[in-house]
C-alpha positions in Angstrom: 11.4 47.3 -49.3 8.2 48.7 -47.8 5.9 46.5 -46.2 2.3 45.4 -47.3 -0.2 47.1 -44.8 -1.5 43.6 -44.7 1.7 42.0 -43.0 2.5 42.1 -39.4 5.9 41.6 -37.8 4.8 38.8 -35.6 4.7 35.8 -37.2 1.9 33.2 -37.4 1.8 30.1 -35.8 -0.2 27.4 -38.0 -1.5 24.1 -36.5 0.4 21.3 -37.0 -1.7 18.5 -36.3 -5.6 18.1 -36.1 -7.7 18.9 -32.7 -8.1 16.1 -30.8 -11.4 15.2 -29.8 -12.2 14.1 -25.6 -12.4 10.4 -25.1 -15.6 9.4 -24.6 -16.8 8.8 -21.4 -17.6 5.0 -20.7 -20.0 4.2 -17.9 -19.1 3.7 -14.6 -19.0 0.1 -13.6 -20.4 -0.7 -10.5 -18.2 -2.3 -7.8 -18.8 -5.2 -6.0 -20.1 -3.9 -2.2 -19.3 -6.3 0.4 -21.3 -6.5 3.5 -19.4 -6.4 6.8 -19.1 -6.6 10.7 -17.5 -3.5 11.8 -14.8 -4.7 15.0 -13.7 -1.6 16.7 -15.3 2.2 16.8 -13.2 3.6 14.2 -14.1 5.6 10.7 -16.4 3.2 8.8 -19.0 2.8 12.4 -19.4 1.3 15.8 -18.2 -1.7 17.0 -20.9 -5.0 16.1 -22.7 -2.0 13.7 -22.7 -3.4 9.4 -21.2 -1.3 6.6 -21.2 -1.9 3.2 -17.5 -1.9 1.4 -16.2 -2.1 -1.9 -14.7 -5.8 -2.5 -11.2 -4.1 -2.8 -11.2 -3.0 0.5 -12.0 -5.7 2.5 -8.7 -7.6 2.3 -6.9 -4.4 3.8 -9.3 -3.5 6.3 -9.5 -6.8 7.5 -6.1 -7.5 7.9 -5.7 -4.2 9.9 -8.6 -5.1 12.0 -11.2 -3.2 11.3 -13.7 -5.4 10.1 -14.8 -9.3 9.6 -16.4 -10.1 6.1 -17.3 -13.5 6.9 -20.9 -14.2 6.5 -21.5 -15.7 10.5 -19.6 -12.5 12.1 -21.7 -10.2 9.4 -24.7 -12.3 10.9 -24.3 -12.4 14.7 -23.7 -8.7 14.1 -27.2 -8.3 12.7 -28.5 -10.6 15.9 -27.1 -8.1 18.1 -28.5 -5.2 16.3 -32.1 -7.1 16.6 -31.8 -7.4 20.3 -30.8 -3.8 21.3 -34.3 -2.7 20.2 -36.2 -5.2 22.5 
């Protein structure tokens, strides 16, 4: 049987289901930052310098002994800070 000039020997692929479309992108949500008294020169600063952490963090970092979250080390921190200026 001859073929129609209008049919090809490969054959077609049809789409089986509809196109998706991309989620939607929610808006970030902010994370809680956590003010802290850096304890050793490492990554996040100097020793007695502040950084500011996401919440998640601190647990970790603090166990590992990196930092002190606790508001009077965060503070005497900042005390030693004010003095090296003078």
């Amino acid at each position: 049987m001859p073929k129609n000039s209008n049919q090809s020997d490969e054959p077609t692929l049809e789409p089986t289901e509809e196109p998706t479309q991309a989620p939607t992108e929610e808006p970030a949500q902010e994370v809680e930052q956590v003010e802290v008294r850096v304890l050793t020169n490492c990554q996040l600063g100097k020793a007695n310098s502040i950084t500011t952490l996401p919440a998640g963090s601190v647990k970790a970092l603090q166990a590992l002994g990196y930092i002190d979250a606790h508001p009077d080390a965060v503070a005497y921190a900042k005390s030693l800070n004010d003095t090296k200026g003078e």
